[in-house]
C-alpha positions as CSV (number, residue, x, y, z in Angstrom):
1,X,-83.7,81.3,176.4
2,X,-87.2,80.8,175.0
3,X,-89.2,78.8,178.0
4,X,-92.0,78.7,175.8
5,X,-90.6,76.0,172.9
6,X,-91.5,72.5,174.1
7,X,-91.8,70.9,170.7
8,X,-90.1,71.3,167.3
9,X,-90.9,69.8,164.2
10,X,-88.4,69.6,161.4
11,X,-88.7,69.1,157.5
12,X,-86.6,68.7,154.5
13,X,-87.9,70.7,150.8
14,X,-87.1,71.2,147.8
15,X,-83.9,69.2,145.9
16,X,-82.5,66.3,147.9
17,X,-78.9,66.9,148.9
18,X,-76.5,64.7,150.3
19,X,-76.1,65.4,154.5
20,X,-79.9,66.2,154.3
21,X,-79.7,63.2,157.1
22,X,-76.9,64.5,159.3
23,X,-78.4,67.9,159.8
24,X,-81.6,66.0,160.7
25,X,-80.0,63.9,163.2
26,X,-78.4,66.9,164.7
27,X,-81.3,68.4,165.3
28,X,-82.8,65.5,167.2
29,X,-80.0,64.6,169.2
30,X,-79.8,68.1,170.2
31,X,-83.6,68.8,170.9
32,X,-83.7,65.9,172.7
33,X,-80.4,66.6,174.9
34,X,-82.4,70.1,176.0
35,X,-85.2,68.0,177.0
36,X,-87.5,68.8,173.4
37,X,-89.9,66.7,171.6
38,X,-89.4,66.6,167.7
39,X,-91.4,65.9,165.1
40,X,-90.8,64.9,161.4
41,X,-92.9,66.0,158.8
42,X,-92.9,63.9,156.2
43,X,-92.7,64.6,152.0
44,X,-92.0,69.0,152.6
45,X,-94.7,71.4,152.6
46,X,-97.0,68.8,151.2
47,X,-97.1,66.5,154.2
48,X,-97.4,69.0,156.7
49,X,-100.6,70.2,154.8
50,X,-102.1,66.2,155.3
51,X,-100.5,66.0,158.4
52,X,-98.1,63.6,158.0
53,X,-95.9,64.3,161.0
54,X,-94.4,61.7,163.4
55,X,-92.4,61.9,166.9
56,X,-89.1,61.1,166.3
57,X,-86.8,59.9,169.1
58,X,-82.8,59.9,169.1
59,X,-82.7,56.1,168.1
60,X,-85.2,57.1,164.9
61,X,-82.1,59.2,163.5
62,X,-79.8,56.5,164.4
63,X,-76.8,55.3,161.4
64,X,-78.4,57.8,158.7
65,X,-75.3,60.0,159.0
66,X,-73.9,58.4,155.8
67,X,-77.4,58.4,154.1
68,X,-78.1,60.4,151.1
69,X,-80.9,61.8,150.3
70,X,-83.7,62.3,152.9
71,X,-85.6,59.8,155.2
72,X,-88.4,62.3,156.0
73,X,-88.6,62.6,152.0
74,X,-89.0,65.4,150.2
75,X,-91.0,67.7,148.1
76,X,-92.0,70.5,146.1
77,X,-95.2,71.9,147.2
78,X,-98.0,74.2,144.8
79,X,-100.4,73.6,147.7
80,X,-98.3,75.4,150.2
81,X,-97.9,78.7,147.8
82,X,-102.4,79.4,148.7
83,X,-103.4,81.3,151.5
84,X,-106.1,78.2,152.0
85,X,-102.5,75.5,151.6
86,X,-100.9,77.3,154.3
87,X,-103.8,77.3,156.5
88,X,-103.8,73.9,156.6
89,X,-100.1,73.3,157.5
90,X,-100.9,75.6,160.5
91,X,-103.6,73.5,161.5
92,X,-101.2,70.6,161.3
93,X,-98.6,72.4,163.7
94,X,-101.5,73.2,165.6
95,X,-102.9,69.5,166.1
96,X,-99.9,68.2,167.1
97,X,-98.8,71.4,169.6
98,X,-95.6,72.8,167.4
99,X,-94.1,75.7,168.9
100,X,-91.4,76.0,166.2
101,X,-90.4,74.6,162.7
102,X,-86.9,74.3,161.6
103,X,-86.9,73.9,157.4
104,X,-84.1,72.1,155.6
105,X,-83.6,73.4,152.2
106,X,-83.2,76.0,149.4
107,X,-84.6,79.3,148.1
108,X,-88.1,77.9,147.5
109,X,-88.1,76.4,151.0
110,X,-86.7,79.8,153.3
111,X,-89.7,81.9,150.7
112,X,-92.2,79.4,151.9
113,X,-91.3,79.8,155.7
114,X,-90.7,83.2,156.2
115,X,-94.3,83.8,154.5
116,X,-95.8,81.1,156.6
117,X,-93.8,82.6,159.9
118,X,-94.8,85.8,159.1
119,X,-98.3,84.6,158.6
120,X,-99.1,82.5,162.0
121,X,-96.4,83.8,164.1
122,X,-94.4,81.2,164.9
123,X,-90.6,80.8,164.7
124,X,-88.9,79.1,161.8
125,X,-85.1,78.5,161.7
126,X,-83.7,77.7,158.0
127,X,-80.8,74.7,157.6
128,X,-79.6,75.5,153.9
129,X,-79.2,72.3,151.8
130,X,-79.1,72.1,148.6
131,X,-76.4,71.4,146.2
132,X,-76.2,74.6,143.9
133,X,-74.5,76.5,146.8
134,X,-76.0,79.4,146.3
135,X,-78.0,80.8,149.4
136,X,-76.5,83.9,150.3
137,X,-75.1,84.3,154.1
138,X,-73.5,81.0,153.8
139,X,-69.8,79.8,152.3
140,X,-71.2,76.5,152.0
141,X,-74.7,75.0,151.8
142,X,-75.2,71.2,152.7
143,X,-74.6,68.5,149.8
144,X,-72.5,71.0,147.8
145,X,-69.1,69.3,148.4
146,X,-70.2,66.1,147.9
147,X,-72.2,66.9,144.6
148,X,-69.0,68.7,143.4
149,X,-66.9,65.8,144.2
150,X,-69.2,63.3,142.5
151,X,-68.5,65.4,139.5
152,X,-65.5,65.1,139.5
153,X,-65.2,61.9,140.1
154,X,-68.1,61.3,136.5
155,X,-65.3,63.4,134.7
156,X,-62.2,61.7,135.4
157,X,-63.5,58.9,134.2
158,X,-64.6,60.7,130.9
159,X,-61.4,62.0,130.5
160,X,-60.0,58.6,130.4
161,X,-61.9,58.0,127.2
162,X,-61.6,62.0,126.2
163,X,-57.8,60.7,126.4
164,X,-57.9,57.1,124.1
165,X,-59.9,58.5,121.6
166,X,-58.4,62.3,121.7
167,X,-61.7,63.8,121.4
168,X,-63.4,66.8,122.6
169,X,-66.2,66.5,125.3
170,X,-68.7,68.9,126.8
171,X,-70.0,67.6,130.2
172,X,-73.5,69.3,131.8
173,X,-73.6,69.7,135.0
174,X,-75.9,70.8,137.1
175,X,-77.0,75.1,138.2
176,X,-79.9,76.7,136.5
177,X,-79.5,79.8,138.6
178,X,-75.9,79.2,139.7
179,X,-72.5,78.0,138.8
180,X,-70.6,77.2,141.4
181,X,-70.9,73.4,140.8
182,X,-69.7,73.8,137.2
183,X,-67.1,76.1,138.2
184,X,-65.1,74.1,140.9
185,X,-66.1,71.4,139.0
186,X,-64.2,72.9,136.0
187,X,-61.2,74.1,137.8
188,X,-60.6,70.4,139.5
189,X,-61.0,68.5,136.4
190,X,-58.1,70.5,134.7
191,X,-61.0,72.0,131.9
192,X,-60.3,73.8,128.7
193,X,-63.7,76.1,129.0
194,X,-66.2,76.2,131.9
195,X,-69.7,77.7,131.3
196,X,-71.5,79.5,133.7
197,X,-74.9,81.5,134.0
198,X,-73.2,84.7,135.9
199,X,-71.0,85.1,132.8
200,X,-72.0,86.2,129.2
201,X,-70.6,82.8,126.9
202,X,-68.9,83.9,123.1
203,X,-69.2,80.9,121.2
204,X,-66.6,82.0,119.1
205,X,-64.5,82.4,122.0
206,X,-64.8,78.9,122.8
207,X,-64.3,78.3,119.7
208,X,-60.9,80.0,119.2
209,X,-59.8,78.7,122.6
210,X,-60.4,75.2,121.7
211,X,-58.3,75.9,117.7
212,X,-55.5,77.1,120.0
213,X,-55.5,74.4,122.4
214,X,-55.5,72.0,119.1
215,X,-52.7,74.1,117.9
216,X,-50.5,73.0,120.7
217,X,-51.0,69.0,119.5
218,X,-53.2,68.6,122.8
219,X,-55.2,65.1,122.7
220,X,-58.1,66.2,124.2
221,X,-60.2,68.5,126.3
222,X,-63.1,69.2,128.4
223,X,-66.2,71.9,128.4
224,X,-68.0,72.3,131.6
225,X,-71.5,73.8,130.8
226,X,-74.2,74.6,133.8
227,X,-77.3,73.6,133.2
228,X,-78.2,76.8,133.4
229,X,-75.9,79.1,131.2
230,X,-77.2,81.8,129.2
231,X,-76.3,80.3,125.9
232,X,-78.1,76.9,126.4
233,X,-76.9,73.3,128.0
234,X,-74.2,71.4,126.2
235,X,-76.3,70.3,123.5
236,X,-77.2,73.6,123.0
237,X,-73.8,75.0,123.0
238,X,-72.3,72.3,120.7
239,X,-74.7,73.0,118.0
240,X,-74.0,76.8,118.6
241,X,-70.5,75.4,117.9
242,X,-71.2,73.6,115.1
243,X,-72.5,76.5,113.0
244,X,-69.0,78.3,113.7
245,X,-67.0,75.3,112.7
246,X,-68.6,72.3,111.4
247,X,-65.3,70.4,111.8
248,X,-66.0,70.4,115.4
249,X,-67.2,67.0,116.6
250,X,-67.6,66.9,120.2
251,X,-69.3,64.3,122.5
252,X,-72.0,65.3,125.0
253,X,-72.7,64.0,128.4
254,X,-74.8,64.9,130.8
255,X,-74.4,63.9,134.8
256,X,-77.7,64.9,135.8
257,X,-79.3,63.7,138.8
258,X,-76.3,61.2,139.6
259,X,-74.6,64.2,141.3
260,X,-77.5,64.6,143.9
261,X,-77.2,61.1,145.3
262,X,-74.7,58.9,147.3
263,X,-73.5,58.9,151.0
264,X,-72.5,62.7,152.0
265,X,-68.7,63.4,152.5
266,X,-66.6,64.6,155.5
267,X,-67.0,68.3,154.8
268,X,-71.1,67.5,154.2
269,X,-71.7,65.6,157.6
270,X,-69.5,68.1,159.5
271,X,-71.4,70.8,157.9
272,X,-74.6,69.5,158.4
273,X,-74.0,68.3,162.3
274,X,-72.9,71.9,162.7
275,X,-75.9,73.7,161.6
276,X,-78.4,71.2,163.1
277,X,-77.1,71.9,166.6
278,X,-77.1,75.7,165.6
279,X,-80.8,75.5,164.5
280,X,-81.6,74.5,168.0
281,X,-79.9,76.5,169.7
282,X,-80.9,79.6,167.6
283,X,-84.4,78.1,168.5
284,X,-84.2,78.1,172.2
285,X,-82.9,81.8,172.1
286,X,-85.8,82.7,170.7
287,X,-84.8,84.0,167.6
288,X,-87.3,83.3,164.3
289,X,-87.1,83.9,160.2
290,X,-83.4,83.7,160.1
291,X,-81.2,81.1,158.4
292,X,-78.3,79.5,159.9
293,X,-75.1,79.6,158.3
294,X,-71.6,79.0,158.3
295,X,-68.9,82.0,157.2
296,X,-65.7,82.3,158.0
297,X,-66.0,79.1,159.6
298,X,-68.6,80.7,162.1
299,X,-72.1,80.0,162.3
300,X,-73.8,83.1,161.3
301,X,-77.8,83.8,161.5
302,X,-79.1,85.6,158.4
303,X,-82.5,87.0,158.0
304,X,-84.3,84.9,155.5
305,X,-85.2,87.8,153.9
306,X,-81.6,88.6,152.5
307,X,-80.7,85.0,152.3
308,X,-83.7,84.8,149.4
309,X,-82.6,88.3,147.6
310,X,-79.6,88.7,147.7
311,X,-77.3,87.2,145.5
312,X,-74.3,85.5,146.7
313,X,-71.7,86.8,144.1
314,X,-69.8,84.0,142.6
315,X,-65.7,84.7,143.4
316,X,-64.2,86.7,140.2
317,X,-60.9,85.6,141.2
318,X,-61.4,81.9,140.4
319,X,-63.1,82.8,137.1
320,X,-59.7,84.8,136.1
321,X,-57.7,82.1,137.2
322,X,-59.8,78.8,135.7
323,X,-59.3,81.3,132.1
324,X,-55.2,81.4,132.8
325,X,-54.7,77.5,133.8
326,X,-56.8,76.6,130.8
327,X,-54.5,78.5,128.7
């Protein structure tokens, strides 16, 4: 055990994701069980830069379990990527004695901390939250499930319409770098296609699929595109389309930002609890730069190093079998 960590300070970056709040309360409850003083730092890299921290007790975290989004806020920080931004933040930690920093976020967040570690020498534990799901050394990141499921939920309820009018709609979801979201997504909702950016997209492959499903007298169907896919959004895709077969009249929506918000499911605020407690502990063993995980249903630590590079392949297997049930 590391007798030298008396106070943490804790911080949430990057995209909001739903359970943000749970992991935080974790990690009060269980600093404060082992007799630590926390810290929130308030709006990401950018407040710990001004300074903005604040001692938070085990009533301060009390009913935000169901909360989305972040109470400590959250941000994206150009300050903190200069040697003279990261200076600052240090200075911060230093003013208010923080012997450790646990960071709550994505890729841009665990590339911030493991420089800044690495930098001033002090131990940073990585909670991964954010909705895309892709952090590698991690089966699930926090808000995922939820953000799928809210989805979901924004599709059935095109499909509805998809169904009275018998029309053809392509849905956006979000992933610039990462498909998981529309892939589940895609496979739940029952979808004709689903676009992603770790596969090459033929338009006239859609294209062909969507004459055949029209062969068989279906009323409608469904596209889900990935923000991020290599041929474009939907809007892009459809007028891709529309230069193949300008007979194709499709309807576009685009979920956006809906799918980051509202109260975190059952899988998110287990999740979450689980790797708050683990980031404290990890803490108090003395361990530093890793992120803490969950695979195989085990937490697992992972070097942030090879949670940033490596790429968490996205499961073949479900690609081959969302192509068959579509068929």
């Amino acid at each position: 055990m590391s007798e030298d960590i008396k106070r943490i300070a804790v911080m949430t970056s990057g995209g909001d994701a739903p359970g943000m709040n749970a992991a935080l309360r974790a990690v009060v409850r269980t600093a404060s069980y082992h007799d630590l003083h926390v810290y929130g730092i308030f709006r990401g890299y950018d407040g710990l830069i001004d300074g903005e921290l604040k001692r938070l007790e085990r009533s301060n975290v009390g009913n935000i379990i169901h909360r989305g989004g972040t109470i400590l806020k959250t941000a994206r920080s150009e300050r903190f990527r200069t040697t003279e931004g990261r200076k600052m933040a240090y200075e911060s930690l230093q003013a208010f004695d923080i012997d450790a920093l646990i960071a709550i976020g994505g890729n841009g967040t665990f590339t911030g901390a493991d420089i800044f570690s690495k930098e001033y020498n002090i131990p940073v534990i990585g909670i991964p939250g954010t909705i895309d799901n892709d952090l590698y050394g991690t089966d699930l990141t926090i808000g995922f499930d939820t953000a799928v499921n809210t989805a979901i939920e924004a599709v059935d309820r095109i499909r509805d319409t998809a169904d009275s009018h018998q029309r053809l709609f392509f849905i956006e979801v979000m992933g610039r770098h990462a498909g998981y979201i529309a892939l589940h997504t895609g496979i739940a909702s029952g979808a004709e296609s689903i676009l992603i950016p770790e596969t090459e997209t033929s338009i006239d492959k859609v294209v062909d699929h969507l004459r055949k499903t029209a062969k068989r007298k279906k009323l409608f169907s469904l596209v889900i595109v990935a923000e991020g896919n290599k041929t474009g959004g939907a809007f892009e895709v459809v007028d891709l389309m529309k230069e193949v077969d300008p007979d194709i009249d499709p309807r576009v929506t685009v979920i956006g930002h809906l799918q980051r918000g509202g109260s975190p499911n059952c899988v998110d605020r287990v999740l979450a609890s689980r790797l708050g407690y683990a980031a404290v502990e990890s803490i108090r063993r003395g361990e530093s730069n890793v992120m803490v995980g969950l695979i195989d249903n085990k937490i697992i630590c992972t070097p942030f190093a090879d949670a940033i590079a490596k790429q968490k392949p996205i499961e073949e297997d479900l690609i081959k079998m969302a192509e068959i049930l579509s068929l």
